[in-house]
C-alpha positions as CSV (number, residue, x, y, z in Angstrom):
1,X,69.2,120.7,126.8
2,X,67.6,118.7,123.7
3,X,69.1,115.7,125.6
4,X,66.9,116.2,128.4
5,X,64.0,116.7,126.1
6,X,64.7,113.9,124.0
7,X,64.3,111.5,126.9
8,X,60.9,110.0,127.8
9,X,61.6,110.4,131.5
10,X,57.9,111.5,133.4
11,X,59.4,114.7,135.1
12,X,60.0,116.3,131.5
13,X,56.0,117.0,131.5
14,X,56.1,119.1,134.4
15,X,59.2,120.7,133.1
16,X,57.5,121.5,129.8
17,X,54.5,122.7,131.8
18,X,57.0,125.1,133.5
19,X,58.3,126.5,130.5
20,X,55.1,127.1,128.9
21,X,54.5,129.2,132.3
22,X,57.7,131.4,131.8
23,X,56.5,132.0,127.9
24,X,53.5,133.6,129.5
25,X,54.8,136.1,131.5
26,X,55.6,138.6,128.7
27,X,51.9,138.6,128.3
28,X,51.2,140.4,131.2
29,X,53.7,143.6,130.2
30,X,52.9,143.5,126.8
31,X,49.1,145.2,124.6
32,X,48.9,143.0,122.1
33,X,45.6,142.7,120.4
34,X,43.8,139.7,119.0
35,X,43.3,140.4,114.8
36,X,42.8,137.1,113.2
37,X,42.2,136.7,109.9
38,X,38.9,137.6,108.4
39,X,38.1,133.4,107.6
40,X,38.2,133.0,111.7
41,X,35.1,132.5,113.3
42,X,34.4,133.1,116.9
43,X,37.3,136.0,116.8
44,X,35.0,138.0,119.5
45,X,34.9,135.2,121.7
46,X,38.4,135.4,122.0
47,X,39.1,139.1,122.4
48,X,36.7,139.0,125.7
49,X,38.9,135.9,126.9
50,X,42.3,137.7,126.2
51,X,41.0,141.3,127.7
52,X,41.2,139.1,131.2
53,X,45.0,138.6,130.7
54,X,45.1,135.7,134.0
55,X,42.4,133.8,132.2
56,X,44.0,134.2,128.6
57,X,47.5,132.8,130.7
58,X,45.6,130.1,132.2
59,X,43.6,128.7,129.3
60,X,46.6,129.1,126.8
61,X,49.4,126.9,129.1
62,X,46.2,124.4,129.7
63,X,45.1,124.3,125.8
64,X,48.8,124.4,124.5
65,X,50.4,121.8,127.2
66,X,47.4,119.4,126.6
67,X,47.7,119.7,123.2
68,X,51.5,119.2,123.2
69,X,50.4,116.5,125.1
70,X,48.2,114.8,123.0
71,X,50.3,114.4,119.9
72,X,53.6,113.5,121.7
73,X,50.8,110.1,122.8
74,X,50.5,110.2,119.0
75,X,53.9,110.2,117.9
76,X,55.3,107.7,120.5
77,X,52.3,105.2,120.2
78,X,52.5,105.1,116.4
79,X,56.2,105.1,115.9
80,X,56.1,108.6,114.0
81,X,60.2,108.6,115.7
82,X,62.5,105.9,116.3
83,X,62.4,106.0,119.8
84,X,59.7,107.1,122.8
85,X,60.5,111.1,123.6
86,X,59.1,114.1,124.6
87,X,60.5,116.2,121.9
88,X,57.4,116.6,120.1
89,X,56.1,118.1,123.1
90,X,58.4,121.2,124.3
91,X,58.7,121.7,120.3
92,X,55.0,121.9,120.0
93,X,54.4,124.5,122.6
94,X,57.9,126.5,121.8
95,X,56.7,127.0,118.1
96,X,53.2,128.1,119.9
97,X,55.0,130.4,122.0
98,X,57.0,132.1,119.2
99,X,56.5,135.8,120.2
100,X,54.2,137.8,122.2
101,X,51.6,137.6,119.8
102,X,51.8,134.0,119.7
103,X,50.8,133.8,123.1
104,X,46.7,135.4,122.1
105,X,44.5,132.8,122.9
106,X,42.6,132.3,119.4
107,X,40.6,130.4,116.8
108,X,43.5,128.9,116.0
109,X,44.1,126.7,118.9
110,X,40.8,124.9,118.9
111,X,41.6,123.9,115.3
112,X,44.5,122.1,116.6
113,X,42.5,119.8,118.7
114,X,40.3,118.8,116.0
115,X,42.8,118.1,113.9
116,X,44.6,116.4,116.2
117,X,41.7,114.1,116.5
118,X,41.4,113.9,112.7
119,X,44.7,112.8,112.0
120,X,44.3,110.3,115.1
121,X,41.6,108.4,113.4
122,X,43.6,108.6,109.9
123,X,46.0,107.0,111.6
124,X,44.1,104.3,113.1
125,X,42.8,103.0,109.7
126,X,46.0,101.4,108.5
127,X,45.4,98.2,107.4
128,X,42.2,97.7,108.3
129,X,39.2,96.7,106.0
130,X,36.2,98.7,106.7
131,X,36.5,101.9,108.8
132,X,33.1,103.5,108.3
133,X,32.5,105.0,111.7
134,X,36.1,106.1,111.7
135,X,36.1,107.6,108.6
136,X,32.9,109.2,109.4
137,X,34.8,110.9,112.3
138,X,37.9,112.3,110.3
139,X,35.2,114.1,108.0
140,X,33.6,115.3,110.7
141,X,36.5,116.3,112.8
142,X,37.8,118.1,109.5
143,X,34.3,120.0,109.1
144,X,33.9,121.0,112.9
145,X,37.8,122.6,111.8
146,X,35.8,124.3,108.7
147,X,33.1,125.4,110.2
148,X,35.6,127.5,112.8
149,X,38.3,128.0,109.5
150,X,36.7,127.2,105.9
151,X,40.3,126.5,104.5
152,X,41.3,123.7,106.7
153,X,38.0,122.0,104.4
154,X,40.9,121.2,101.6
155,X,42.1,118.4,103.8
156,X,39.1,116.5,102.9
157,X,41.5,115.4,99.6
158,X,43.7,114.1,102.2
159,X,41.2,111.9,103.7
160,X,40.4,110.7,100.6
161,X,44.0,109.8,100.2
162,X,44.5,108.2,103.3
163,X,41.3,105.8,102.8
164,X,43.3,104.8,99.2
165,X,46.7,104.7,100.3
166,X,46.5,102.7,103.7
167,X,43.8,100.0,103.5
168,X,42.1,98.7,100.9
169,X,39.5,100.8,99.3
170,X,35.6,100.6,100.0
171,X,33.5,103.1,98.0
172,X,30.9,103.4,100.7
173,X,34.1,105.4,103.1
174,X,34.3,108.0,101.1
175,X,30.3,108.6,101.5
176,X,30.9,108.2,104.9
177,X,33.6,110.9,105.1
178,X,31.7,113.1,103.0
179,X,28.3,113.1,105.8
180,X,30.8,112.9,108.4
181,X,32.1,116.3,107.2
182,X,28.5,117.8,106.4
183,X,26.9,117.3,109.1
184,X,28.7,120.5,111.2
185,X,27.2,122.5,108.5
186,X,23.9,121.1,108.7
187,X,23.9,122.2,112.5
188,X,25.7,126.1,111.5
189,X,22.7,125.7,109.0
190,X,19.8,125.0,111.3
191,X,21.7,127.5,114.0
192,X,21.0,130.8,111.8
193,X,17.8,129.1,109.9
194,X,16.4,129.5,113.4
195,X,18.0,132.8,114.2
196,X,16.2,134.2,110.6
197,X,19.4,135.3,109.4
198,X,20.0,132.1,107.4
199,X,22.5,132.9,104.4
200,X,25.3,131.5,102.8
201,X,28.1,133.7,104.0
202,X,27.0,133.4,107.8
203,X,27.1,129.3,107.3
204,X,30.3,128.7,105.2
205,X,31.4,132.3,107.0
206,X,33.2,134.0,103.5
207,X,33.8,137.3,103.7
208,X,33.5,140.0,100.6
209,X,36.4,139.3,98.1
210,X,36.9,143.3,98.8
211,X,37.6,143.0,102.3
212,X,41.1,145.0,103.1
213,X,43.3,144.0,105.7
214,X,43.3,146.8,108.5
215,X,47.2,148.5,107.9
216,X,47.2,147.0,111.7
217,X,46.6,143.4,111.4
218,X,48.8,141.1,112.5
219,X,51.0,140.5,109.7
220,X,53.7,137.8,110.1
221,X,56.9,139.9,109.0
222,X,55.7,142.8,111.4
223,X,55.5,140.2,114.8
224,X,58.0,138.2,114.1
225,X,62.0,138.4,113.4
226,X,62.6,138.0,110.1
227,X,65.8,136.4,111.5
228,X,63.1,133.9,113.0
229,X,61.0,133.5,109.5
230,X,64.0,132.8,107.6
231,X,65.8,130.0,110.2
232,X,62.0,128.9,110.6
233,X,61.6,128.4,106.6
234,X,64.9,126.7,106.2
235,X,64.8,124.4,108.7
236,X,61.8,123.5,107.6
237,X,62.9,123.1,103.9
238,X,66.0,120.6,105.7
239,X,63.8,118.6,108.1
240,X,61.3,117.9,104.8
241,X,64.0,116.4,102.8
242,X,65.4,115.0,105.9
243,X,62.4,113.2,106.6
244,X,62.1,112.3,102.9
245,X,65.4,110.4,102.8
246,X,64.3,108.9,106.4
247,X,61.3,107.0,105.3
248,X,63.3,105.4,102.8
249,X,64.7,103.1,105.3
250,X,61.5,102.7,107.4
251,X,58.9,99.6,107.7
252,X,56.0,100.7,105.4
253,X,53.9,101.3,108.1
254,X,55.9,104.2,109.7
255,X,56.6,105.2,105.6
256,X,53.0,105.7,104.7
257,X,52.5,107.4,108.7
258,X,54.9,110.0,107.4
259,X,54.2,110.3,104.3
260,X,50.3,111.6,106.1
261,X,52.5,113.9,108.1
262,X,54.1,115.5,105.2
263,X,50.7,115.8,103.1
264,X,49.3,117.2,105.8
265,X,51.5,120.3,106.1
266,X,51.9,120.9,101.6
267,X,47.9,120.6,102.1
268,X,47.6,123.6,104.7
269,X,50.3,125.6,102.6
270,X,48.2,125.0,99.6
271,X,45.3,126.2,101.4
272,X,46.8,129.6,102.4
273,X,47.9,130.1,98.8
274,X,44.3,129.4,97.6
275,X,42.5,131.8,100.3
276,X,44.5,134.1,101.7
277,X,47.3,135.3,99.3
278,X,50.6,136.4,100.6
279,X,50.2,139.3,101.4
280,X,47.1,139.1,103.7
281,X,49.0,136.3,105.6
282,X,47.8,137.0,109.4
283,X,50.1,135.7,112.2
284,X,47.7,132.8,113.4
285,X,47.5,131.1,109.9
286,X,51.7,130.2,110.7
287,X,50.2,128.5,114.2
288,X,48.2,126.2,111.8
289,X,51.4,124.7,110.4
290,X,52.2,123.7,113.6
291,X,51.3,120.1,114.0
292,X,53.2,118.8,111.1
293,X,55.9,120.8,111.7
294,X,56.4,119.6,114.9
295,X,56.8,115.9,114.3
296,X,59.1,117.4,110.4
297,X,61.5,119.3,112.9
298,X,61.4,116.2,115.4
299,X,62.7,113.6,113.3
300,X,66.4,115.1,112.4
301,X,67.0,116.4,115.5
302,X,66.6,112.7,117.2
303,X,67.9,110.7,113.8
304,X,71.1,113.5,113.5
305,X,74.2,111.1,113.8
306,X,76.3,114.4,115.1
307,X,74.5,115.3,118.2
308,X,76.0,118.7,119.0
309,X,75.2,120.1,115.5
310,X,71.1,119.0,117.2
311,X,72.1,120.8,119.9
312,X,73.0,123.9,118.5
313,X,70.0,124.2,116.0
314,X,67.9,123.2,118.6
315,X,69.7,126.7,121.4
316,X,69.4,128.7,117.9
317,X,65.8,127.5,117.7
318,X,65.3,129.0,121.7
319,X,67.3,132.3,121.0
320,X,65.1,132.9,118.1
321,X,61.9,132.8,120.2
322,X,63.3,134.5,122.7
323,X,64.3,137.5,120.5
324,X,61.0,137.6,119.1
325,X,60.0,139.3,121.9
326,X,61.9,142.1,122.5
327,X,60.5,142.9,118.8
């Protein structure tokens, strides 16, 4: 099966699309409610979406699968893997699928695209003198994230990075990124200025530091299989140092496009620890991890020189899921 997935044959989008279908259908046997964490804005949006269940199906194979989409382009036309595949893809919309729950249309989701589109432009500045305008878009890519998820503003010291550690450095960029990441705000600002009910916790959207996690919430050991968390967390552990000892023997440029990837995902842990402590850890805060874990998991299941031991993690990694939901 990872064969398959590994090739970069057309048909293996319409086969992804297909299993993102069959990941679905639980949905419609299953109540489970959408309870985000309290940084999420827009949470009510998405109840009324997921209380039509075909609409919630339709929007989450549509959002996920063009997503999927989106940074398989990114990986294959920047070299992120040694060769042109669509693993990135059916791994990107399996780790979305991961139970029931998982399959909630939420806040979460429209954070992937924008940082999809921030790491995109991060990704086009290698090498290149002045990036201004692109710059300008990372920060505000990064602060249209914010304004729907305040921690994901913490990767602003990974833009910062980038613009130092990929091109050579012009003091006016990090201006740039810094309006470029303001300027959401200014809008959320003028939104509820307008509205009279301008204050600081409706723009930056904090919550009281006494808010309590309803007993119900969506915590991640109660939805998933701790069978899953632990095979999850290790994996991940290998395909870090995996893809630490793989950049070693890559051309700088793939090196430093890596090294991004790998910042990208201790940046997001880092911004969990800082705002939401473990043990208020809601279910969709693991889908954030999900971009740079993709292309992390990819690279040791195409560079592993003893294909079958690929293969098995890679059935391990589909029983998993699929036990998560018979939890």
């Amino acid at each position: 099966m990872l064969t398959i997935f590994k090739s970069n044959q057309p048909f293996i989008k319409i086969l992804v699309f297909l299993v993102a279908v069959l990941l679905c259908v639980p949905l419609f046997f299953s109540d489970v409610s959408l309870n985000s964490s309290v940084y999420f804005r827009f949470t009510p949006i998405f109840e009324q979406i997921n209380a039509i269940k075909w609409l919630g199906f339709l929007l989450w194979i549509i959002i996920v699968v063009g997503e999927g989409l989106y940074l398989n382009y990114l990986a294959n036309e920047f070299k992120l893997l040694n060769k042109n595949t669509h693993l990135p893809l059916i791994l990107f919309v399996l780790l979305n699928g991961f139970s029931v729950a998982g399959l909630v249309l939420n806040s979460t989701h429209l954070l992937h695209l924008f940082l999809l589109l921030a790491l995109h432009q991060m990704l086009l500045m290698y090498n290149e003198r002045k990036v201004n305008f692109k710059v300008f878009n990372v920060g505000f890519f990064i602060g249209l994230a914010s304004v729907i998820y305040l921690p994901v503003g913490m990767l602003m010291l990974l833009v910062w990075f980038v613009i130092r550690y990929v091109k050579p450095i012009y003091w006016k960029e990090y201006v740039a990124s810094i309006l470029g990441f303001v300027v959401p705000f200014v809008y959320v600002t003028f939104y509820y200025f307008i509205n009279d009910n301008l204050t600081l916790e409706n723009v930056l959207f904090l919550t009281s530091s006494t808010h309590i996690i309803e007993p119900n919430q969506l915590s991640v050991l109660e939805k998933m299989s701790w069978h899953y968390v632990v095979f999850i967390m290790l994996f991940a552990i290998f395909s870090t140092v995996f893809s630490l000892s793989y950049i070693q023997i890559q051309v700088v440029k793939v090196r430093k496009y890596i090294t991004i990837i790998l910042l990208l995902l201790v940046i997001l842990f880092v911004s969990q620890l800082v705002f939401e402590p473990i043990t208020r850890t809601n279910i969709y805060s693991y889908q954030l991890f999900i971009i740079p874990i993709t292309i992390i998991f990819s690279i040791p299941l195409i560079e592993m020189k003893r294909t079958r031991i690929a293969e098995g993690i890679f059935y391990l990694f589909v029983l998993m899921i699929i036990g998560n939901y018979f939890i």
